[in-house]
N, C-alpha and C positions, 0 to 999 in steps of 0.2 A: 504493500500500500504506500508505504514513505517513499517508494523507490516512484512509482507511478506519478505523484504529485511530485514527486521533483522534476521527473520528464517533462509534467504538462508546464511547471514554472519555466523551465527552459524554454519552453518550443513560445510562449507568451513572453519571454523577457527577448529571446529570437526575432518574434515579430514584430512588436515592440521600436527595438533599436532598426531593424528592417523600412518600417515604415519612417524612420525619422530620416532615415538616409533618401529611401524611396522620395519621400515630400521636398529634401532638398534638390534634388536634381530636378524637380518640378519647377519649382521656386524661380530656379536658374535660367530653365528653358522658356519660361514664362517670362522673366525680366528680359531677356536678350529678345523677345518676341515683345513687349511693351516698349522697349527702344528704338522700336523702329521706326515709331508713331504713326503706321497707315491706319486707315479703315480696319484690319484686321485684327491691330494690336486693339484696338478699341471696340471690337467685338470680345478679343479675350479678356478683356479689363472685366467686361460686364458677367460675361461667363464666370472669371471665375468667382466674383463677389455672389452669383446665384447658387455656384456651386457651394460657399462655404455656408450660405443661409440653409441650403438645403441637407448641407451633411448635416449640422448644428440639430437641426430637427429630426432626423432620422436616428441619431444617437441618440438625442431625448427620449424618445420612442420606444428603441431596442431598452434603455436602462431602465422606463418606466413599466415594461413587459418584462423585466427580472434577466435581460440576457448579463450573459457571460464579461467581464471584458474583455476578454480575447476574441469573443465573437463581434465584438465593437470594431479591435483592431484589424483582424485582417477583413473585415468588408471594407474598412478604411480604404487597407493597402489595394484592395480589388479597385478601387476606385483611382489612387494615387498610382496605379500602375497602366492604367486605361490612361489617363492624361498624358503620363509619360508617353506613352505609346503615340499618343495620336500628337501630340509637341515635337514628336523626336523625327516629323517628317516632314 
């Protein structure tokens, strides 16, 4: 049992630190894409201000329905990995 709960601390402190690194490469690809100042960066200005109102809420949500914090985290990352993705093109 001890052994079990340490795996899952891990695999949560894993995702965790994951997601902090994941959000910075965001951040980045996002500022270098705001510097550009067209029509586009000023699409993703507004994006991602919707974006963070709406994650804000959806977390709310998951904690007031008794989820996990690990299950907060990696739908996080599901989501900070999907920007990446679509940023990094």
């Amino acid at each position: 049992m001890a052994r079990r709960n340490f795996t899952k601390w891990v695999r949560f402190a894993l995702d965790t630190n994951l997601l902090a690194f994941e959000a910075q490469q965001v951040v980045a690809l996002r500022m270098m894409k705001l510097a550009l100042g067209d029509a586009k960066s000023s699409k993703e200005a507004y994006r991602m201000v919707r974006e963070k109102a709406s994650a804000a809420g959806e977390a709310g949500l998951k904690i007031a329905t008794g989820a996990s914090g690990h299950s907060i985290v990696k739908h996080y990352r599901r989501k900070v990995r999907a920007n990446r993705r679509r940023l990094s093109k």
